[in-house]
C-alpha positions in Angstrom: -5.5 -119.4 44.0 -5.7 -122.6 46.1 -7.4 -121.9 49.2 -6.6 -125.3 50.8 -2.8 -125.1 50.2 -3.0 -121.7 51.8 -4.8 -122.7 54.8 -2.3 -125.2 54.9 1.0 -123.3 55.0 -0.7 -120.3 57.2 -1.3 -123.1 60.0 2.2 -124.2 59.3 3.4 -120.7 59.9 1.2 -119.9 62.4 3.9 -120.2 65.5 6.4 -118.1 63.5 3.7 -115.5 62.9 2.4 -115.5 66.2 6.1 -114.8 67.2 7.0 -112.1 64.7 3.4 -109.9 65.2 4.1 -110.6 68.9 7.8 -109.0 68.3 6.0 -105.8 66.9 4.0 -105.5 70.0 6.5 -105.4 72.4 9.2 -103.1 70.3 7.3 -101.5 67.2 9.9 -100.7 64.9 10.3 -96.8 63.9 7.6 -96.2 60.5 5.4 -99.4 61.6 2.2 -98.1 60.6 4.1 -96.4 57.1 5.4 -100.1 56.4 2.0 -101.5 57.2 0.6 -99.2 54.4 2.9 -100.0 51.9 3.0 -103.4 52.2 -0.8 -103.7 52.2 -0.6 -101.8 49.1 1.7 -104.1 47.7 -0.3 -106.9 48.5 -3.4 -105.8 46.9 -1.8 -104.7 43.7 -1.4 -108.6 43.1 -4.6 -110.2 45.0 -7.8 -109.8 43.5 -10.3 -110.5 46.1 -13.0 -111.5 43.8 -10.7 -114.6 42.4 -11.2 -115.8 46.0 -14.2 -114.1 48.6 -13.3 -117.1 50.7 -14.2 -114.6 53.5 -17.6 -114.3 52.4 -18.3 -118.0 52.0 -16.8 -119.1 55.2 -17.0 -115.8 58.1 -19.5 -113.8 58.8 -18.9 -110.4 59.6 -20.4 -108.7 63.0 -22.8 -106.0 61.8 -23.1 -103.1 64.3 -26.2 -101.0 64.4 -25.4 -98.4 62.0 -24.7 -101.0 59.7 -28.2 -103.0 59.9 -29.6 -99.1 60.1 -28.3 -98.3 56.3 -28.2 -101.7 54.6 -32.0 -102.2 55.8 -32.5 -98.7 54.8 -31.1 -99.8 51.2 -33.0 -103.2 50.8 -36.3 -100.9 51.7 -36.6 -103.3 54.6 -37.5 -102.3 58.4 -34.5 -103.0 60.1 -36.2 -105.9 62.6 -37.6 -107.9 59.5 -33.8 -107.5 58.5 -32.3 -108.6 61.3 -35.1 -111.5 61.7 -34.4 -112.4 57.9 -30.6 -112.3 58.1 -29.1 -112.1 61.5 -28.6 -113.9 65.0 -26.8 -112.9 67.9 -23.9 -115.5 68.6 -21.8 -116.6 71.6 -20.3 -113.3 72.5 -23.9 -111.4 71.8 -22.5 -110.4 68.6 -25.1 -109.9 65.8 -23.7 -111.8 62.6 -25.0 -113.7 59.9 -27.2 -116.8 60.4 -26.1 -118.4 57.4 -22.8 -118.7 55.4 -21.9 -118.3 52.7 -22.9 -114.9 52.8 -26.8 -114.1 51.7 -24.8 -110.9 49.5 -22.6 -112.6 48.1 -23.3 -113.0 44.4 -22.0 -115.9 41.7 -19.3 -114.3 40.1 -17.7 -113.1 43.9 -19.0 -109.8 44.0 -21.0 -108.6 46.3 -24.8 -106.8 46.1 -24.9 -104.2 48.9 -21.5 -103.4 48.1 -21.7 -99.9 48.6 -23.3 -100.2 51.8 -21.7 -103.2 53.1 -20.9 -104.1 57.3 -18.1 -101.6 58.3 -16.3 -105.0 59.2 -16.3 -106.2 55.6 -14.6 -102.8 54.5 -12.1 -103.5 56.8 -11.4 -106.7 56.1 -8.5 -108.2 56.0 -7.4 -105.4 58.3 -4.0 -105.9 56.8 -3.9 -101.3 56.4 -4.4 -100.7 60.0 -2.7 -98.3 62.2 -1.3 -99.9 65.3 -1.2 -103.5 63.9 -0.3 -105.0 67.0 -3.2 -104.4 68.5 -5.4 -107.1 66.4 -2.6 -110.1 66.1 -4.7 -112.5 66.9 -7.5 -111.8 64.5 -4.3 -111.4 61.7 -3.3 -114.7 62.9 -7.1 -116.1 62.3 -7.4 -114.0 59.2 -4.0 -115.5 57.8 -5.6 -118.9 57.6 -9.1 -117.6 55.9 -7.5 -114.8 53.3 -4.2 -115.6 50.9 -3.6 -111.9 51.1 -3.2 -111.6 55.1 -1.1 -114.3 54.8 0.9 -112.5 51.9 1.0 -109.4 54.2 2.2 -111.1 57.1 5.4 -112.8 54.8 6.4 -109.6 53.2 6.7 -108.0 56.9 8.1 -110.4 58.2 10.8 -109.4 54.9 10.7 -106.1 55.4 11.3 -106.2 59.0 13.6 -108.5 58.8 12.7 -111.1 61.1 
């Protein structure tokens, strides 16, 4: 999988995807969020995310309070020495990581609080979400950073045939 020549073609795209997500939002076609699904699935029957965890090494996922209450609570930390060790609060007074690539991420792409990882990292690439309209530009952002959003974002564009 070559990240760079990915980056590349989703910023080559990105004006066509902008324009087809944007098509979704104003008319969603009849069985969107089924098509979503499927597609997603298809996707992820061929992309295996630890071949890549370019999201790990390059984004930092926002961590909401439940999230720093039962990852502290599994690293036997209190959660301020966690969030002291680990966190900041960025522009938008997000807490996120202080340091890429990720602190969790381990050598061979896996990650070691797996099980109780950020809500936001489960979610990731957001690529199975109901009303997909609703986040187009993070898809747009996530195109650029994950070879399968960008996958997901083709293949609709097939599907729906636009």
């Amino acid at each position: 999988m070559n990240l760079e020549s990915n980056k590349k073609r989703a910023l080559e795209k990105q004006k066509e995807h902008r324009k087809f997500l944007d098509s979704l939002k104003k008319k969603p076609p009849k069985n969107l969020d089924y098509t979503v699904q499927e597609t997603h699935e298809e996707v992820f029957e061929k992309v295996d995310c630890l071949q890549c965890a370019n999201c790990c090494k390059t984004t930092g996922p926002l961590y909401t309070e439940k999230d720093i209450e039962r990852i502290s609570k599994h690293l036997r930390m209190k959660q301020a020495d966690f969030e002291s060790k680990f966190l900041r609060i960025d522009e938008e007074d997000d807490k996120v990581l202080q340091n890429l690539p990720c602190h969790f991420l381990n050598e061979d792409n896996t990650c070691s609080i797996y099980d109780v990882r950020p809500k936001a990292c489960r979610e990731y690439p957001h690529t199975d979400r109901k009303k997909i309209y609703q986040i187009n530009d993070l898809m747009i952002k996530n195109t650029v950073i994950c070879p399968a959003a960008f996958e997901f974002v083709e293949k609709m564009m097939m599907k729906l045939g636009k």
